[in-house]
MOPAC internal coordinates of N, CA, C and O (Angstrom, degrees):
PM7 1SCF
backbone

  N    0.0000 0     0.00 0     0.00 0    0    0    0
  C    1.4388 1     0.00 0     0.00 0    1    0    0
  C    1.5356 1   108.75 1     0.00 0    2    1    0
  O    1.2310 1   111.92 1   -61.01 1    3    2    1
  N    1.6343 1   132.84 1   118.99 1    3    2    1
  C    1.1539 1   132.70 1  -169.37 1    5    3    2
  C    1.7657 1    96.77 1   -75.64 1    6    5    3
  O    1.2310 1   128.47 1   -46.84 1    7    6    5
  N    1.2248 1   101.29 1   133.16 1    7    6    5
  C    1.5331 1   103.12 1   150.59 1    9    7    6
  C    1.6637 1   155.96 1   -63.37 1   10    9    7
  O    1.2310 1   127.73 1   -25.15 1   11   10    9
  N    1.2741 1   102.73 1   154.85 1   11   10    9
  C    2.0108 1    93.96 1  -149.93 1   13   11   10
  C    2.2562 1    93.94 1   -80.78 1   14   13   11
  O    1.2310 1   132.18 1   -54.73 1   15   14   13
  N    1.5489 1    94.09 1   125.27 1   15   14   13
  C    1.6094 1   116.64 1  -168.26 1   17   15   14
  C    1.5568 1   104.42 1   -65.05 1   18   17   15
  O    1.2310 1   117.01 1  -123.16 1   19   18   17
  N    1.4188 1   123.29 1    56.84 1   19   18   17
  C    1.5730 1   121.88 1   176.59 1   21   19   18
  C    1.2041 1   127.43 1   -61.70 1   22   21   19
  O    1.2310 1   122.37 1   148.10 1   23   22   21
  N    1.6523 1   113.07 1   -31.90 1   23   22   21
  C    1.4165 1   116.26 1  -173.23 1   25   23   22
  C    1.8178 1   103.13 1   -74.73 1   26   25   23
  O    1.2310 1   127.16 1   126.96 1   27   26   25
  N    1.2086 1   103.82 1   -53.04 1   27   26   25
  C    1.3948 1   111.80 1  -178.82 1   29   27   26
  C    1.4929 1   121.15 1   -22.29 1   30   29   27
  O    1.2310 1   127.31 1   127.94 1   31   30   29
  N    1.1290 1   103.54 1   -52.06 1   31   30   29
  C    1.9814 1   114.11 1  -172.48 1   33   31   30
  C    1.7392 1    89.21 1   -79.82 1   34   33   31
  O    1.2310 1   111.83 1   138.46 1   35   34   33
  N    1.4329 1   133.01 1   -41.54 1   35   34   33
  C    1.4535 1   138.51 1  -164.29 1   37   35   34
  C    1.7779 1    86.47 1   -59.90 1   38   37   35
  O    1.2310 1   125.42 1    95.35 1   39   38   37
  N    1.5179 1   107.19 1   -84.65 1   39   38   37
  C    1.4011 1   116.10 1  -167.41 1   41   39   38
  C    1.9893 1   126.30 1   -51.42 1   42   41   39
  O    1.2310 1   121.85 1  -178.24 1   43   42   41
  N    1.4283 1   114.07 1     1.76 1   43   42   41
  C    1.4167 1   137.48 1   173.78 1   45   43   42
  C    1.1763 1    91.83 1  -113.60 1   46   45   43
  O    1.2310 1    89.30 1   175.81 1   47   46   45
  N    0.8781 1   167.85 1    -4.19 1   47   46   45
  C    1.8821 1   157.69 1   143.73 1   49   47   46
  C    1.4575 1   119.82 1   -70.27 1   50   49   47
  O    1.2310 1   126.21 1   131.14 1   51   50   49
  N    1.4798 1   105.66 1   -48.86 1   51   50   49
  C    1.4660 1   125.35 1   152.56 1   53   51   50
  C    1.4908 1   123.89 1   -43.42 1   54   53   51
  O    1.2310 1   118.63 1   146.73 1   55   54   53
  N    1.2131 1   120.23 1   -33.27 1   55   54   53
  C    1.2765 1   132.99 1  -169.17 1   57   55   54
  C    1.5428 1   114.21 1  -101.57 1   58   57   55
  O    1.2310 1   129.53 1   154.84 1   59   58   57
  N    1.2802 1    99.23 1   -25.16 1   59   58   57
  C    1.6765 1   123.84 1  -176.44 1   61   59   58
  C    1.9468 1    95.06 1   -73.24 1   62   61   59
  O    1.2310 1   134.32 1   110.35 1   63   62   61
  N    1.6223 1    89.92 1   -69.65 1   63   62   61
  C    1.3815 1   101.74 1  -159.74 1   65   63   62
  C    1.6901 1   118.37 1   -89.11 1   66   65   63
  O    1.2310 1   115.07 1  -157.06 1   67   66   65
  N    1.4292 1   126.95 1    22.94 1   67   66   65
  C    1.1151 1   133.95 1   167.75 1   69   67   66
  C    1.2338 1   128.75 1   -74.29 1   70   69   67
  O    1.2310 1   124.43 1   138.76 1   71   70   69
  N    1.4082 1   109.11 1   -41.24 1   71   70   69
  C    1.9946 1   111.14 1   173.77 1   73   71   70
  C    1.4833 1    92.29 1   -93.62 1   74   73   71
  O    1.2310 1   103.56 1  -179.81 1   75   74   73
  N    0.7292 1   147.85 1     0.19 1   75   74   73
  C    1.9280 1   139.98 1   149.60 1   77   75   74
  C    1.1886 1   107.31 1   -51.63 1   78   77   75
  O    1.2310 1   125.17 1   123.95 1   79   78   77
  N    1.3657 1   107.68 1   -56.05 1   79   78   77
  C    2.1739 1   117.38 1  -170.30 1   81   79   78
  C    1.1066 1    89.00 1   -64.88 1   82   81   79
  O    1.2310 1   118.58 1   111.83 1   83   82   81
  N    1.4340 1   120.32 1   -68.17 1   83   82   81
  C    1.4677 1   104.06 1  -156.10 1   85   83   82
  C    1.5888 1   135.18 1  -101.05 1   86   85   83
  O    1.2310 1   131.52 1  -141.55 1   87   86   85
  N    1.4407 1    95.37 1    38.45 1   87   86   85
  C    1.5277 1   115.96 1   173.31 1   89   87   86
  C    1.5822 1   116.33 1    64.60 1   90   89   87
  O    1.2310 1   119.78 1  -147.40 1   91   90   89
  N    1.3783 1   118.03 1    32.60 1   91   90   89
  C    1.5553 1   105.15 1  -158.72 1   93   91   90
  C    1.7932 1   108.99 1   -94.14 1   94   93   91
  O    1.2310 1   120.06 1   -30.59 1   95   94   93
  N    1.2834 1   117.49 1   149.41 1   95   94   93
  C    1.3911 1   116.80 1  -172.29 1   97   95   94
  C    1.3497 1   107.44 1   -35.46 1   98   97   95
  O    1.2310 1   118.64 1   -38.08 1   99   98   97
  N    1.7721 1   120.19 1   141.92 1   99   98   97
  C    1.4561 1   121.42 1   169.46 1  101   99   98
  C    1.5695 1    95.15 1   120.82 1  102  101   99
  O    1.2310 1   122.16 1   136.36 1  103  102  101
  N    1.2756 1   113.47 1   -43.64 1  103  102  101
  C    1.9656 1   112.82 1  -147.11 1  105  103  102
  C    1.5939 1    91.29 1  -111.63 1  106  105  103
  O    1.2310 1   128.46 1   -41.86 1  107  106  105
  N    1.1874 1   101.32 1   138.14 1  107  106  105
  C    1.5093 1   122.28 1  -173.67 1  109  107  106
  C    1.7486 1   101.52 1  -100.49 1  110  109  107
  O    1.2310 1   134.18 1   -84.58 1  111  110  109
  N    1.8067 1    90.19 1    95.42 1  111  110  109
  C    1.6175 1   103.66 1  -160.54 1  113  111  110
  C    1.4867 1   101.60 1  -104.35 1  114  113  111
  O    1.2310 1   107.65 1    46.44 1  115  114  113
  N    1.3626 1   140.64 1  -133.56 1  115  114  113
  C    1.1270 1   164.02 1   117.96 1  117  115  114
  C    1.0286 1   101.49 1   -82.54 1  118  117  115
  O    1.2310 1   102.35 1   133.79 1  119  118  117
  N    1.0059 1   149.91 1   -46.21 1  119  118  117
  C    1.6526 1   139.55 1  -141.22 1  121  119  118
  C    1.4799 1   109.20 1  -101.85 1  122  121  119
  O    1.2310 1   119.62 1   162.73 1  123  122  121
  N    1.3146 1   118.32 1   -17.27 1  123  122  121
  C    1.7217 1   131.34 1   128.53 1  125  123  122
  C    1.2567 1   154.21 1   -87.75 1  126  125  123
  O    1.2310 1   115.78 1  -156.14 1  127  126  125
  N    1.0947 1   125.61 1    23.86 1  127  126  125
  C    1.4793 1   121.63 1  -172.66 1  129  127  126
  C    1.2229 1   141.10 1    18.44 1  130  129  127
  O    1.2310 1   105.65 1  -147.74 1  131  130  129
  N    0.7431 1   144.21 1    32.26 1  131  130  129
  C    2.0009 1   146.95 1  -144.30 1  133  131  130
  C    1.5635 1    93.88 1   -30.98 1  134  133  131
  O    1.2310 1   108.79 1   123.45 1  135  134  133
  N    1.7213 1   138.58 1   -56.55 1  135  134  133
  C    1.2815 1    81.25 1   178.31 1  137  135  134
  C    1.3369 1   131.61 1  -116.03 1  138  137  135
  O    1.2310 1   131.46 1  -119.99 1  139  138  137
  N    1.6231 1    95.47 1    60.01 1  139  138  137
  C    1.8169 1   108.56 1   145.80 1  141  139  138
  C    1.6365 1   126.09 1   -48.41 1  142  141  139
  O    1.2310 1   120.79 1   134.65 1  143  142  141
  N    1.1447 1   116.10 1   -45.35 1  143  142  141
  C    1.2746 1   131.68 1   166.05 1  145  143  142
  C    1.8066 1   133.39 1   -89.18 1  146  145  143
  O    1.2310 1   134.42 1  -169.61 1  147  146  145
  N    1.2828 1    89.71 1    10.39 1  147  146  145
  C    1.5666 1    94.68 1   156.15 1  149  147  146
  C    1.4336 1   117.64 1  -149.14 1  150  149  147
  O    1.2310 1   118.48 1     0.46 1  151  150  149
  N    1.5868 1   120.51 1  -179.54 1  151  150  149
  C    1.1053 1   118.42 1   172.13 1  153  151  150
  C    1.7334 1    97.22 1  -132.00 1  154  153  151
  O    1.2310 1   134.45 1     1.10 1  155  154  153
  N    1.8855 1    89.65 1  -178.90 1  155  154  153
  C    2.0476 1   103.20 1  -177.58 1  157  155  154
  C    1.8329 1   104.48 1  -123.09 1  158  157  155
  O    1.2310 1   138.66 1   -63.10 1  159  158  157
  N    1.2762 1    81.44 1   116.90 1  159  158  157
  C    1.8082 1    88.17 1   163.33 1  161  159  158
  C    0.9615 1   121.49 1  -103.21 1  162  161  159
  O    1.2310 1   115.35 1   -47.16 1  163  162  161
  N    1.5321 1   126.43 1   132.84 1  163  162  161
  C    1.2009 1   157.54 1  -166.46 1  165  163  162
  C    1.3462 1   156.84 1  -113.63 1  166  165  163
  O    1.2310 1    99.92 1   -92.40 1  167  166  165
  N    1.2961 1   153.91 1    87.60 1  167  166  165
  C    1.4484 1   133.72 1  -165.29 1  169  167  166
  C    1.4506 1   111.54 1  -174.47 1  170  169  167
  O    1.2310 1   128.97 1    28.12 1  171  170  169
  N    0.8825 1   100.33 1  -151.88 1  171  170  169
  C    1.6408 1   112.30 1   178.35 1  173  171  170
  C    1.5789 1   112.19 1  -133.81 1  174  173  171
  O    1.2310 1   124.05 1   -15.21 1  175  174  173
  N    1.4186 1   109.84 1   164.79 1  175  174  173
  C    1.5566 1   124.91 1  -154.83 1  177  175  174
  C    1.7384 1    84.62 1  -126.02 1  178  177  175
  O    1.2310 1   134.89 1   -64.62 1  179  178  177
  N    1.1156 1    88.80 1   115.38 1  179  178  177
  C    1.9440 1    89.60 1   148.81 1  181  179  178
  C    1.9408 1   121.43 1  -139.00 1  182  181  179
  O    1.2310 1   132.84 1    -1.76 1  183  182  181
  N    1.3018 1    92.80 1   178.24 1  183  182  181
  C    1.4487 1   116.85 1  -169.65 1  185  183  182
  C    1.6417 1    89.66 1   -85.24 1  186  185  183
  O    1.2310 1   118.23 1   -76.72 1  187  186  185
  N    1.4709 1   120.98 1   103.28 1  187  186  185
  C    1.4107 1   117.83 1   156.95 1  189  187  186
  C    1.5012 1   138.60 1   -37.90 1  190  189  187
  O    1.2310 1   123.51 1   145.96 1  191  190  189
  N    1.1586 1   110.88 1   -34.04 1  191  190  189
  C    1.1144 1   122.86 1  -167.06 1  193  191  190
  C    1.5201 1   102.14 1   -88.54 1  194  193  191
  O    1.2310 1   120.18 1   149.22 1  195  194  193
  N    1.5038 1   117.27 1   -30.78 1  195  194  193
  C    1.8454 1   111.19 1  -162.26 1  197  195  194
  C    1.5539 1    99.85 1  -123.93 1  198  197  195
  O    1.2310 1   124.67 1  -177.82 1  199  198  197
  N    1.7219 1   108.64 1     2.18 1  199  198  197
  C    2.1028 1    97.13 1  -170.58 1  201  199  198
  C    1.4706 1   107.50 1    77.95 1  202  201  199
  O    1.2310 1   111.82 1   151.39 1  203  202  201
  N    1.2850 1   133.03 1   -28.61 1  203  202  201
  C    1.7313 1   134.02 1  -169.90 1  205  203  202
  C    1.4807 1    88.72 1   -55.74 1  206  205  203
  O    1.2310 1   129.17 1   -35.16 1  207  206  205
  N    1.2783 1    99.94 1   144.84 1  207  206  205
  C    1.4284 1   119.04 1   160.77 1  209  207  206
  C    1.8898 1   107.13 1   -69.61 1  210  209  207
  O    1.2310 1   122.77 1   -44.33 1  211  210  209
  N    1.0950 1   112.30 1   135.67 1  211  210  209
  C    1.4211 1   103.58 1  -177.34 1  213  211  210
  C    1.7812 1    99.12 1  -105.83 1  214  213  211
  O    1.2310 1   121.45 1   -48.96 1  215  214  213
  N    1.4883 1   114.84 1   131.04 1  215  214  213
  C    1.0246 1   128.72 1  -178.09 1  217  215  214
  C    1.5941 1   117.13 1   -87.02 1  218  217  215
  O    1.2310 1   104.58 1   -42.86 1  219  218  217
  N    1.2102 1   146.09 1   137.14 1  219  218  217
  C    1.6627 1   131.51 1  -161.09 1  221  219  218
  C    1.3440 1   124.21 1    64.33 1  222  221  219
  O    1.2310 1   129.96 1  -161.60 1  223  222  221
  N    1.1929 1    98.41 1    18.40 1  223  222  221
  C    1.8522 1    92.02 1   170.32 1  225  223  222
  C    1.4010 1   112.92 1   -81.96 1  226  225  223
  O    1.2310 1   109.66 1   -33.99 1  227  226  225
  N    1.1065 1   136.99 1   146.01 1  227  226  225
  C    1.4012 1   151.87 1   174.68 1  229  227  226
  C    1.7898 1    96.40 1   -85.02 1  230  229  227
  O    1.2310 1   128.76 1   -36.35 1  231  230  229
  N    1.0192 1   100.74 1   143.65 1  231  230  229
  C    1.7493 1   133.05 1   150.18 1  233  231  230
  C    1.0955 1   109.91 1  -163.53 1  234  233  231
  O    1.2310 1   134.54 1   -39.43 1  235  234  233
  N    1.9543 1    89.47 1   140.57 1  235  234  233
  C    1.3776 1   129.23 1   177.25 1  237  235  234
  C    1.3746 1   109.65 1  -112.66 1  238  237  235
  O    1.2310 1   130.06 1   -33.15 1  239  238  237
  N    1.6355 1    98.20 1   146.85 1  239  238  237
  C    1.9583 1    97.69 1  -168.97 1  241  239  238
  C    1.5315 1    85.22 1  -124.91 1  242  241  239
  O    1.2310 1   110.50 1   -72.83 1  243  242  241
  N    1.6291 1   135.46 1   107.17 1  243  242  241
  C    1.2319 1   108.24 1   170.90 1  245  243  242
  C    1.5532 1   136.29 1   101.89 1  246  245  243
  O    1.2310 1   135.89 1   175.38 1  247  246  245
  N    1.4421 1    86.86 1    -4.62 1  247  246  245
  C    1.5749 1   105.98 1  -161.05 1  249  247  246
  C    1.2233 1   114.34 1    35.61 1  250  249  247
  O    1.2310 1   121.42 1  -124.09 1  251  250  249
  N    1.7293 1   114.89 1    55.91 1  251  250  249
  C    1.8386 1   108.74 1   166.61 1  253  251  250
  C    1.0938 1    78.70 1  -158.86 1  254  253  251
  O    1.2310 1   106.64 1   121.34 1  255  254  253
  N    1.7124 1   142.46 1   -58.66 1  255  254  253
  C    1.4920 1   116.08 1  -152.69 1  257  255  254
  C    1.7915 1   113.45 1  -104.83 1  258  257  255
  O    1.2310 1   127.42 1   -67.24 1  259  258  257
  N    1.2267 1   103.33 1   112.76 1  259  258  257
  C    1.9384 1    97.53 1  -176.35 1  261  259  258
  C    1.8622 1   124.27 1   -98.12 1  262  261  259
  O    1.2310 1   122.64 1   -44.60 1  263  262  261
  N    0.8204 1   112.54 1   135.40 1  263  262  261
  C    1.3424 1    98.18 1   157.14 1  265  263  262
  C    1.8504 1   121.81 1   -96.85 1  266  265  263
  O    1.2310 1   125.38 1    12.68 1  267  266  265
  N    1.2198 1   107.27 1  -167.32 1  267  266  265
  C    1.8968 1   116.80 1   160.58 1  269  267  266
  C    1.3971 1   109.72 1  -137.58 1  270  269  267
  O    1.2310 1   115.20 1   -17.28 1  271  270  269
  N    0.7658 1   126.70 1   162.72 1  271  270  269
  C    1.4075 1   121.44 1   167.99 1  273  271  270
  C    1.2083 1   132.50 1  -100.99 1  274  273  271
  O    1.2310 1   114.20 1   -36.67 1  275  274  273
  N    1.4232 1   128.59 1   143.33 1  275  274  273
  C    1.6442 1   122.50 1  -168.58 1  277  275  274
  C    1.8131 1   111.90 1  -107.03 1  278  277  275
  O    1.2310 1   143.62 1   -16.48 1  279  278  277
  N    1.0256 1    71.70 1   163.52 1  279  278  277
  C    1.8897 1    95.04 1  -153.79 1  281  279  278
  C    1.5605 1   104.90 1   -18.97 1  282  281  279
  O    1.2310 1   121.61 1   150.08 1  283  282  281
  N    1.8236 1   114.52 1   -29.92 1  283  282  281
  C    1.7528 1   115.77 1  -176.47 1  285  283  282
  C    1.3825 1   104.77 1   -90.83 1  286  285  283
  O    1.2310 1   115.59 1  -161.25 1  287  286  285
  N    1.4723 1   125.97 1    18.75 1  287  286  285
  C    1.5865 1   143.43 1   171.67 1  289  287  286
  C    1.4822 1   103.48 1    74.03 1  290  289  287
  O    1.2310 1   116.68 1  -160.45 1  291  290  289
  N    1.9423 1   123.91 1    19.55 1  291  290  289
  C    1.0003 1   102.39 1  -165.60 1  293  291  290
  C    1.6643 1    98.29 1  -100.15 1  294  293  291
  O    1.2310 1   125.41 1    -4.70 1  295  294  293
  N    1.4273 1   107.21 1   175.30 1  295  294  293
  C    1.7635 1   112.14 1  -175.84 1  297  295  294
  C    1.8691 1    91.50 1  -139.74 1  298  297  295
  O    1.2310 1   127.28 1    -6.05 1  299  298  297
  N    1.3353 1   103.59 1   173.95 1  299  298  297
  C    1.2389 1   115.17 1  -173.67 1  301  299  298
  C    1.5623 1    87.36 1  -152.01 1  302  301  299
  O    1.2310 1   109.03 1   -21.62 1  303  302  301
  N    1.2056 1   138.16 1   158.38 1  303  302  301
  C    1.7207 1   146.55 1   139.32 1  305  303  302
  C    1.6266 1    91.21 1  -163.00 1  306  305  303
  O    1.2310 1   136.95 1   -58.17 1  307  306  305
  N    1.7833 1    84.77 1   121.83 1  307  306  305
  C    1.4519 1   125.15 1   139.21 1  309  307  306
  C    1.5806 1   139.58 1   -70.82 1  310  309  307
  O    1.2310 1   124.25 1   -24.76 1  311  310  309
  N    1.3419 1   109.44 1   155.24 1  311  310  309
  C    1.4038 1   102.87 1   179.64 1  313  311  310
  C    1.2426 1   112.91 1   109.49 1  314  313  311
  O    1.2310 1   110.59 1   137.44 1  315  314  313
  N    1.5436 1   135.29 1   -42.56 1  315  314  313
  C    1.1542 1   149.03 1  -163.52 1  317  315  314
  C    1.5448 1   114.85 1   -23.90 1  318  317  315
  O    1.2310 1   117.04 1   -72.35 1  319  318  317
  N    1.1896 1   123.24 1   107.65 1  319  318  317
  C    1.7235 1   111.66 1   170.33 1  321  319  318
  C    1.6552 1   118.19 1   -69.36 1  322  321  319
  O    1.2310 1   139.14 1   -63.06 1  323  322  321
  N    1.4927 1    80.50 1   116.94 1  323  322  321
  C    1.7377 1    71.54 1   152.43 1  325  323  322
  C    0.9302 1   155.64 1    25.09 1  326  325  323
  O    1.2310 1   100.32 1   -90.33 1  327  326  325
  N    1.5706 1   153.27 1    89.67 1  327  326  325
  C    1.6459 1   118.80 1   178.02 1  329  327  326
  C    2.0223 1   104.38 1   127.41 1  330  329  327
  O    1.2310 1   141.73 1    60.32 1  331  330  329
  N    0.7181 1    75.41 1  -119.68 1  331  330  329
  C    1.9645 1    87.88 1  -160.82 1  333  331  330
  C    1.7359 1    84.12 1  -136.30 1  334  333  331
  O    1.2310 1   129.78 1   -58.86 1  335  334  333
  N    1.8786 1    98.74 1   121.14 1  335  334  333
  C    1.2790 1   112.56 1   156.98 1  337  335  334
  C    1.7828 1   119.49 1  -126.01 1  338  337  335
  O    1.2310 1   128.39 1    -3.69 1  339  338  337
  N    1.5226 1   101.45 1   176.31 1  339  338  337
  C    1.2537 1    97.91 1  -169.91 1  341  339  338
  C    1.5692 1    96.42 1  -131.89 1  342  341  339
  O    1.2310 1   115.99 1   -48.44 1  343  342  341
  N    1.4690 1   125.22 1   131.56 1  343  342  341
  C    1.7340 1   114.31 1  -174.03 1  345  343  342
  C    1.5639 1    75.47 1  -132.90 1  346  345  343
  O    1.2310 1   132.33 1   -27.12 1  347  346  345
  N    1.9032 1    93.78 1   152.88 1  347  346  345
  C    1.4859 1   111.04 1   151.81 1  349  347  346
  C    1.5474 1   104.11 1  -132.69 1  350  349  347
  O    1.2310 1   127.49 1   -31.79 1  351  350  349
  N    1.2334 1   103.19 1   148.21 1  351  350  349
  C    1.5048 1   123.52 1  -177.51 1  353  351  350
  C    1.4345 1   102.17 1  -115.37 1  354  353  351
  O    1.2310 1   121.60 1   -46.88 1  355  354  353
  N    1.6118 1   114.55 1   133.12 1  355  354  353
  C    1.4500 1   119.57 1  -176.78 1  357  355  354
  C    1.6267 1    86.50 1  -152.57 1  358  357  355
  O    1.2310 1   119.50 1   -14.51 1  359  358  357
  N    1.7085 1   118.56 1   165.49 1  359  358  357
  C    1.0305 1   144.48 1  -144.83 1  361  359  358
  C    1.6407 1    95.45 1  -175.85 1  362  361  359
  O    1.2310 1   116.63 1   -32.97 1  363  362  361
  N    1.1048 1   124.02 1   147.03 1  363  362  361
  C    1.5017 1   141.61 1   147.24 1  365  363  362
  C    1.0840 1   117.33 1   -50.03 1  366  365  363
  O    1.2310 1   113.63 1   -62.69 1  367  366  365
  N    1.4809 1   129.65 1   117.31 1  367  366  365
  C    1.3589 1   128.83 1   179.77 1  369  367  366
  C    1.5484 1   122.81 1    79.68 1  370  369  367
  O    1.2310 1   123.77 1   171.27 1  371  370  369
  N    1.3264 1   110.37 1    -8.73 1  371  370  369
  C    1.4403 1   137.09 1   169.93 1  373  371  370
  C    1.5006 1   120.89 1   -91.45 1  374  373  371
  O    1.2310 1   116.04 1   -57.76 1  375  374  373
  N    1.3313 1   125.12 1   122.24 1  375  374  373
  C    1.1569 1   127.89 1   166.75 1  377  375  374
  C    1.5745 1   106.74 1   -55.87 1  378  377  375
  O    1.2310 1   119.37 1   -43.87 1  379  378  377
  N    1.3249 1   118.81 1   136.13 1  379  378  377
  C    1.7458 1   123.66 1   176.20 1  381  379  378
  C    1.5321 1   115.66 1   -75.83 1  382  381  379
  O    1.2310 1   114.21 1   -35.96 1  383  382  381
  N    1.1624 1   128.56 1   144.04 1  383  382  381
  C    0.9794 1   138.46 1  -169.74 1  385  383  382
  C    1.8548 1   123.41 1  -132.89 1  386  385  383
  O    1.2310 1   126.77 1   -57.16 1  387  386  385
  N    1.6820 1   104.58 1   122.84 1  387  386  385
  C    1.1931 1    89.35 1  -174.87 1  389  387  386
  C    1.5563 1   129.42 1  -121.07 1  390  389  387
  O    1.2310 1   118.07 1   -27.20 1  391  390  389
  N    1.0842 1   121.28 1   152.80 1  391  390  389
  C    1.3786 1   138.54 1  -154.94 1  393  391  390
  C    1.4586 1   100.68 1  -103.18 1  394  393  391
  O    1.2310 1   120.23 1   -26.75 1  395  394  393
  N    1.5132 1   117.16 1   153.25 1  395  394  393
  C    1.5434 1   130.55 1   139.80 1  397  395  394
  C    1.5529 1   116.39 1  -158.88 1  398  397  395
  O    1.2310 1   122.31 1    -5.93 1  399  398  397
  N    1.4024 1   113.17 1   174.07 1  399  398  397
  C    1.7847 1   115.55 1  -158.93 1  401  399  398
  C    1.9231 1    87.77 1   172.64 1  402  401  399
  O    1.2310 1   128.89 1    13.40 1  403  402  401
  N    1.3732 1   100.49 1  -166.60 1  403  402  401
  C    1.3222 1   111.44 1  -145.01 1  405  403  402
  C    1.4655 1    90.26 1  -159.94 1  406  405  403
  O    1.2310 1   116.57 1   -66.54 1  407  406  405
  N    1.3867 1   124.12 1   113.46 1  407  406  405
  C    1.6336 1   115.64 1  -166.12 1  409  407  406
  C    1.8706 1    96.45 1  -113.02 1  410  409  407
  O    1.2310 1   106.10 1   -17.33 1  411  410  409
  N    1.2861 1   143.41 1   162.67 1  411  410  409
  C    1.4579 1   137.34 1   139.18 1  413  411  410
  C    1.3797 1   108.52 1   -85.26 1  414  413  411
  O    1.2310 1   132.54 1    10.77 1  415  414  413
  N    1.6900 1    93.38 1  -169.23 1  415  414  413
  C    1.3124 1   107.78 1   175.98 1  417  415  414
  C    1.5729 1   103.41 1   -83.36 1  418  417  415
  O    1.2310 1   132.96 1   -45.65 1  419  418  417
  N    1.6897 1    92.57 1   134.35 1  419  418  417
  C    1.9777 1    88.61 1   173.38 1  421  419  418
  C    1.5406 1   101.11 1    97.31 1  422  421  419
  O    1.2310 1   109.86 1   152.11 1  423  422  421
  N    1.1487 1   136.63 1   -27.89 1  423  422  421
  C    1.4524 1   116.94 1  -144.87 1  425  423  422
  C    1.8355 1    89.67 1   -96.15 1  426  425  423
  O    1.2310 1   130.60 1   -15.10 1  427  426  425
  N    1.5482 1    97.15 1   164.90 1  427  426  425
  C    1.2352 1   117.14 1   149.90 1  429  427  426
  C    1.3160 1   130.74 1   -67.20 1  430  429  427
  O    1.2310 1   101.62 1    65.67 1  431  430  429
  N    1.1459 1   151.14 1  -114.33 1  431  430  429
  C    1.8055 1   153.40 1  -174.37 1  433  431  430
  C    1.2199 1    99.79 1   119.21 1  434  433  431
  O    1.2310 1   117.52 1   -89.73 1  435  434  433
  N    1.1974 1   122.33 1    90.27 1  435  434  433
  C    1.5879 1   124.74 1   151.34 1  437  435  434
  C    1.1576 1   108.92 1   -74.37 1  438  437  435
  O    1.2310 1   119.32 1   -55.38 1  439  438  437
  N    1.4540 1   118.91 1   124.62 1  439  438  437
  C    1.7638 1   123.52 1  -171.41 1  441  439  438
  C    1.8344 1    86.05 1  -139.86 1  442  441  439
  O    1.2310 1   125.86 1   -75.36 1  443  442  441
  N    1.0330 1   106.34 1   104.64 1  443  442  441
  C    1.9237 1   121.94 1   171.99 1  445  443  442
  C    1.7431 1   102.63 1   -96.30 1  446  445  443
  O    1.2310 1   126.96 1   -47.67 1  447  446  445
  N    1.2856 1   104.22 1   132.33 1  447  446  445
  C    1.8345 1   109.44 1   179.67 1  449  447  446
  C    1.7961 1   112.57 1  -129.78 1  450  449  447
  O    1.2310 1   137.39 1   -25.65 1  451  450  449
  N    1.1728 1    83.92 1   154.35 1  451  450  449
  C    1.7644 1    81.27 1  -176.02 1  453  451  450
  C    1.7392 1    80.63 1  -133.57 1  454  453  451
  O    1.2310 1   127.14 1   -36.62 1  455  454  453
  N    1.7289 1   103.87 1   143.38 1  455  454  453
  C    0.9020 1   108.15 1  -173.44 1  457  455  454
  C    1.6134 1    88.11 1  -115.85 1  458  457  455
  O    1.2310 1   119.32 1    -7.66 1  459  458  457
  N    1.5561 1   118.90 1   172.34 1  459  458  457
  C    1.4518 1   120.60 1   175.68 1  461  459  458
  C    1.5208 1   106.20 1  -152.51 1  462  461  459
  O    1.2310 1   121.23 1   -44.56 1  463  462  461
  N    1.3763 1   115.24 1   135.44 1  463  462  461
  C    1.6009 1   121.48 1  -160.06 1  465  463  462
  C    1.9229 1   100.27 1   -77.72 1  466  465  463
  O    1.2310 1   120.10 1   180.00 1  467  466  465

């Protein structure tokens, strides 16, 4: 008669739930925060020439994280590492424009752009 497999389900729970307890990079613990290690940049896009908020503008933070902008020209992007970034903001018919700053962990970044045709 084979015997009933108890450890099996014990020792795969263990294995599951070990970097959970102990907060280790990867596992979305308490004892790490995920965004401890990043920050959010923020603002609004306008039309240089008239103050309008410009609606559909692109920004890039980094060449990996982008936003667009919504109809009140505003953008939001999360995620931001750490450190010293570099964004460009471009628009159709708009000369591109480029940005840099230095974000921590946690912070906001209000970054406001005026674009000009």
């Amino acid at each position: 008669m084979p015997r009933p497999r108890v450890l099996a389900p014990l020792w795969f729970a263990l294995v599951l739930l070990t970097p959970a307890l102990f907060g280790l990079p990867g596992c979305n613990s308490p004892a790490v925060p995920p965004q401890a290690n990043y920050a959010t940049i923020y603002g609004t896009i306008y039309d240089g020439a008239t103050g309008k908020p410009l609606a559909g503008a692109s920004i890039v933070v980094d060449q990996v994280l982008s936003a667009t902008s919504g109809a009140d020209g505003t953008y939001t992007i999360s995620g931001v590492p750490i450190g010293p970034f570099t964004a460009q903001t471009s628009s159709s018919g708009y000369q591109p424009h480029p940005d840099s700053g230095t974000v921590g962990a946690g912070d906001r970044y209000l970054l406001n752009v005026s674009l000009y045709k």
